[in-house]
C-alpha positions as a LaTeX table, in Angstrom:
\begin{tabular}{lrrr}
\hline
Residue & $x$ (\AA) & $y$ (\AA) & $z$ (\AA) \\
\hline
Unk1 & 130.91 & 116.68 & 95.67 \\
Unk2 & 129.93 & 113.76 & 98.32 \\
Unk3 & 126.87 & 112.56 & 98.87 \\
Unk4 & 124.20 & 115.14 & 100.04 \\
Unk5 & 121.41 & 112.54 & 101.21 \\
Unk6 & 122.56 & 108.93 & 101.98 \\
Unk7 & 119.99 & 108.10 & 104.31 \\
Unk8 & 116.44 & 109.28 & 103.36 \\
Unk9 & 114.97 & 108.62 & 107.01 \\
Unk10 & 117.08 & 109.49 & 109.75 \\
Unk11 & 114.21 & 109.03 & 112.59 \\
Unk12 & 115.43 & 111.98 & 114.29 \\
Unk13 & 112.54 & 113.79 & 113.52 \\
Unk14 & 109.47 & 110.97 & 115.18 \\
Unk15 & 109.37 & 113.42 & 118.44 \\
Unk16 & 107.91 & 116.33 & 116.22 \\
Unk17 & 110.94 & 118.05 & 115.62 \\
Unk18 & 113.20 & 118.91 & 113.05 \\
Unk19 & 116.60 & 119.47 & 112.39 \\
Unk20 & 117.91 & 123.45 & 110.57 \\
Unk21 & 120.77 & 123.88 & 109.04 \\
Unk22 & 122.47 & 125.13 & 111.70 \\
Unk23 & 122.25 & 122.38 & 114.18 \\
Unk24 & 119.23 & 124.14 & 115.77 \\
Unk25 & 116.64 & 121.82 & 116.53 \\
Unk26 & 112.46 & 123.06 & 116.47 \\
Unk27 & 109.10 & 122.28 & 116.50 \\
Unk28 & 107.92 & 120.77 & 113.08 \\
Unk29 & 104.89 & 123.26 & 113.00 \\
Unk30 & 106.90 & 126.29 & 114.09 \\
Unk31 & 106.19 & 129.27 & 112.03 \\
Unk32 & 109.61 & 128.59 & 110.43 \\
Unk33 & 109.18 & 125.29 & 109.06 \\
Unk34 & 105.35 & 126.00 & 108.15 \\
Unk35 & 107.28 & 129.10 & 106.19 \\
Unk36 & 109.72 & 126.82 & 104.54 \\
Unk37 & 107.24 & 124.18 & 103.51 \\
Unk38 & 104.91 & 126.78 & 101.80 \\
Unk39 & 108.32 & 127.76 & 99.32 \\
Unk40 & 108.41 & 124.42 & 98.67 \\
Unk41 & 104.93 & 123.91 & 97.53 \\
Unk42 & 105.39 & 127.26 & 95.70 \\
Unk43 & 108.90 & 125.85 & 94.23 \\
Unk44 & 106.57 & 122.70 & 93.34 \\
Unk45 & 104.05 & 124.08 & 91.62 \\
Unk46 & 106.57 & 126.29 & 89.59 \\
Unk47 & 108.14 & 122.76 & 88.64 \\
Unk48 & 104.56 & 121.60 & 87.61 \\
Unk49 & 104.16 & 124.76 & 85.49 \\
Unk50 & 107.50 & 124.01 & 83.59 \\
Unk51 & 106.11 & 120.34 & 82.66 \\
Unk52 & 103.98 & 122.31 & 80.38 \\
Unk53 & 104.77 & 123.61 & 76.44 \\
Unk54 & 106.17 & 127.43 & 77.64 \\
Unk55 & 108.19 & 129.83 & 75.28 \\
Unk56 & 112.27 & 129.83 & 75.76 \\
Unk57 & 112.33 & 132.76 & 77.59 \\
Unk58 & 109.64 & 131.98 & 80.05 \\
Unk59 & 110.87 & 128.22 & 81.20 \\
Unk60 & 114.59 & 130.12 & 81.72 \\
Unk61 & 113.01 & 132.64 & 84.10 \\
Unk62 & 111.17 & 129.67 & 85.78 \\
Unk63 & 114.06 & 127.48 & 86.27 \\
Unk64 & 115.83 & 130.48 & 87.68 \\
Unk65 & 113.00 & 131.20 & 89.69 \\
Unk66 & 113.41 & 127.68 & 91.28 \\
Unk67 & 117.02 & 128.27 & 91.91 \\
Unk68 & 116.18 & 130.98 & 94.09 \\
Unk69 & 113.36 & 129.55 & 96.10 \\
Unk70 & 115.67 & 126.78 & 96.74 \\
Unk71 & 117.73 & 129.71 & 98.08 \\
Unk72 & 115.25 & 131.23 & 99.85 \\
Unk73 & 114.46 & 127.77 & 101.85 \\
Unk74 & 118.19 & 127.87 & 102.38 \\
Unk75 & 117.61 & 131.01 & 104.48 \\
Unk76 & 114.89 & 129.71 & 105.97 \\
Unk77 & 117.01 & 126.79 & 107.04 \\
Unk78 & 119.79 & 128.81 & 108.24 \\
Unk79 & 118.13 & 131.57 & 110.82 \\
Unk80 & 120.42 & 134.95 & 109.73 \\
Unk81 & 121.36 & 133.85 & 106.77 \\
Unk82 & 120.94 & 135.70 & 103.70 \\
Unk83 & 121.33 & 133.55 & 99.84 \\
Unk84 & 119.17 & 136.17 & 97.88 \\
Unk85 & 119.85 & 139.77 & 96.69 \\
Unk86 & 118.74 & 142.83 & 95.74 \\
Unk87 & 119.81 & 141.79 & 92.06 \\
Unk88 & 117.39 & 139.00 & 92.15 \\
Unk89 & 114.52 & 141.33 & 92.95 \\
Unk90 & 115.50 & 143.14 & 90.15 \\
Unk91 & 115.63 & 140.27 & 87.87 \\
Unk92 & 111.97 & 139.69 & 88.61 \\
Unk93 & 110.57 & 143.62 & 87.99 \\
Unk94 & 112.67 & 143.49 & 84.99 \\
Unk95 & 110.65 & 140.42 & 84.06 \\
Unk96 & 107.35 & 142.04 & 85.00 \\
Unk97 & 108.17 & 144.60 & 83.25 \\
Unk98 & 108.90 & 143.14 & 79.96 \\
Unk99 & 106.40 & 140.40 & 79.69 \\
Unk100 & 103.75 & 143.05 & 80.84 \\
Unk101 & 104.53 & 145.16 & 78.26 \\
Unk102 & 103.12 & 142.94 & 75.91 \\
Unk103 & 99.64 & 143.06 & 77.27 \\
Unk104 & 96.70 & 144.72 & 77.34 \\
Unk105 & 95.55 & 146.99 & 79.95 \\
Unk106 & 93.38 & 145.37 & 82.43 \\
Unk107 & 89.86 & 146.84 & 82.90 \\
Unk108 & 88.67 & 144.49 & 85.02 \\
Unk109 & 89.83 & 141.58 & 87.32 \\
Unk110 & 90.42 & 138.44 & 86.17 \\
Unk111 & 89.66 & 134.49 & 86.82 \\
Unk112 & 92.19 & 132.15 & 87.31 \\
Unk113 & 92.03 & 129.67 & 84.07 \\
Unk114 & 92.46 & 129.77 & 79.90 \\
Unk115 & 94.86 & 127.61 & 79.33 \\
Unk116 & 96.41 & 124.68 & 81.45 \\
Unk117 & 99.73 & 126.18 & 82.07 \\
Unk118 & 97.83 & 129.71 & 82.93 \\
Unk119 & 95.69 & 128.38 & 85.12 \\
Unk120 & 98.92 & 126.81 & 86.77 \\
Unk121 & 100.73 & 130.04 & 86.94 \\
Unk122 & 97.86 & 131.55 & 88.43 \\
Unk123 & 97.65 & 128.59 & 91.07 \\
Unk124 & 101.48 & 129.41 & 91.88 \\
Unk125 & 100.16 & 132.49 & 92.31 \\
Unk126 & 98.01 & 132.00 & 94.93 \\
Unk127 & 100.70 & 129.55 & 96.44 \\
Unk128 & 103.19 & 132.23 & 96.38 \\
Unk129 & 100.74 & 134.58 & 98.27 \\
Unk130 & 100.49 & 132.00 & 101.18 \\
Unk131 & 104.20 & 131.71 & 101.50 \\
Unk132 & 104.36 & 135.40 & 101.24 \\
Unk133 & 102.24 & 135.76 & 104.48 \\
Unk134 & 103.76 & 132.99 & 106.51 \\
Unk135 & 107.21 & 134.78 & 105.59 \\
Unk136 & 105.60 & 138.14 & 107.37 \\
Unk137 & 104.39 & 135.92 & 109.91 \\
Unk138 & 107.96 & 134.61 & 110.91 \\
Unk139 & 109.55 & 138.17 & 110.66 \\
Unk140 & 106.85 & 139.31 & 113.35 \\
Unk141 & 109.02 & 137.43 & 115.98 \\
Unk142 & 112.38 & 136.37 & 114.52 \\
Unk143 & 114.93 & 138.15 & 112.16 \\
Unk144 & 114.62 & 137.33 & 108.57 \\
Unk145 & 115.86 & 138.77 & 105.04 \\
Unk146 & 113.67 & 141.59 & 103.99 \\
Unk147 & 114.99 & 140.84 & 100.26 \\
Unk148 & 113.53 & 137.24 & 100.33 \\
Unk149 & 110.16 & 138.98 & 101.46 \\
Unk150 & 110.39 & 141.45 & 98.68 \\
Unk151 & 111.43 & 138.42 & 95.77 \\
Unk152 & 108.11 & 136.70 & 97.17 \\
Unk153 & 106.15 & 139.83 & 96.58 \\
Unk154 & 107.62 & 140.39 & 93.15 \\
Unk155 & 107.26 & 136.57 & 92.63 \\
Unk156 & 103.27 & 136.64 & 92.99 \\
Unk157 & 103.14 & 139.67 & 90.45 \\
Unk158 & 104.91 & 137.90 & 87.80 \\
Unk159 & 103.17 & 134.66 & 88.07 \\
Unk160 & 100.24 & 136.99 & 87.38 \\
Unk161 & 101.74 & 138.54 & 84.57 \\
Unk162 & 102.79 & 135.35 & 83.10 \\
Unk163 & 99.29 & 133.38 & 83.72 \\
Unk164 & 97.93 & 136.29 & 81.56 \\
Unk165 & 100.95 & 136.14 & 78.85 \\
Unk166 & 100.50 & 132.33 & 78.76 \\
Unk167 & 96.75 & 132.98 & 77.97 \\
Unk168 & 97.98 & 135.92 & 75.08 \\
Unk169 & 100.41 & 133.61 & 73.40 \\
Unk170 & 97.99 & 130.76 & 73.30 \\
Unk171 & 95.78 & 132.93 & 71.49 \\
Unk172 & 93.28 & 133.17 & 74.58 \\
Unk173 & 91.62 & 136.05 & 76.00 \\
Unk174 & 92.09 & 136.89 & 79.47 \\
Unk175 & 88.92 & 134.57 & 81.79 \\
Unk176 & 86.95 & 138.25 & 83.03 \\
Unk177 & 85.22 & 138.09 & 86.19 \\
Unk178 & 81.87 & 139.27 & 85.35 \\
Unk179 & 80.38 & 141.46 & 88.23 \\
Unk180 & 76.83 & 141.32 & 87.38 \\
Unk181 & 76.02 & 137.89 & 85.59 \\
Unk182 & 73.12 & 136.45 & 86.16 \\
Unk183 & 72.50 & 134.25 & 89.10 \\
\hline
\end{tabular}
């Protein structure tokens, strides 16, 4: 394979636009770009949470996860593309499902925090549920995949799942919101 980035700074972009993947040029705050620069935070803070201690099983599914936000900025990149499938969105409610099984029922809502790498799953998260609204955002006024909006979706309920398995396997309690503590 050749060389993917030679030249870091190409200057083409000092006018306030950017270059896609197609040749297109737009706006550096168009709805698209803001869209593919909140899956790369997400894919980010997913990297951050694999720099901590995480069972096998969880840092596979993570580095997978990666993979497909990579993908997913790919679309982005490429207006009618589509990199992600319906398999992939099962992947991740398989995932739910099996790492949720393992938990208690929830009673009551939770706070973000335990441990450092739940607290960081919880914070991807909430990152995942911003880049889950910009993606709805862009598909208001220009044609994207409904699967990547659906793995996004699924994404934010097993970083949930996993902030709380993190806390389980740590030998941590879930952090409960407590509704009427004294003020």
């Amino acid at each position: 394979m050749g060389h993917r980035l030679s030249k870091i700074y190409t200057r083409t972009g000092d006018a306030g636009t950017t270059g896609l993947a197609d040749g297109s040029r737009v706006a550096k705050d168009s709805a698209r770009i803001a869209a593919l620069g909140e899956l790369d935070e997400l894919n980010s803070v997913v990297g951050l949470l694999l720099t901590e201690e995480l069972p096998e099983g969880i840092r596979r599914l993570l580095t997978g996860v990666q993979h497909d936000l990579f993908d997913l900025g790919g679309e982005m990149a490429i207006p009618g593309s589509a990199l992600l499938n319906e398999k992939s969105v099962g992947e991740l409610e398989a995932a739910i499902d099996r790492w949720n099984a393992e938990l208690a029922p929830l009673k009551e809502f939770i706070l973000p925090g335990g441990t450092r790498a739940a607290a960081l799953a919880h914070l991807a998260r909430g990152v995942c549920r911003r880049a889950e609204r910009q993606l709805v955002g862009v598909a208001a006024t220009e044609t994207i995949s409904e699967t990547g909006r659906k793995y996004v979706n699924r994404l934010s309920d097993l970083l949930f799942v996993l902030g709380r398995t993190l806390n389980r396997i740590a030998g941590r309690g879930d952090v409960l919101w407590q509704k009427d503590r004294a003020r």
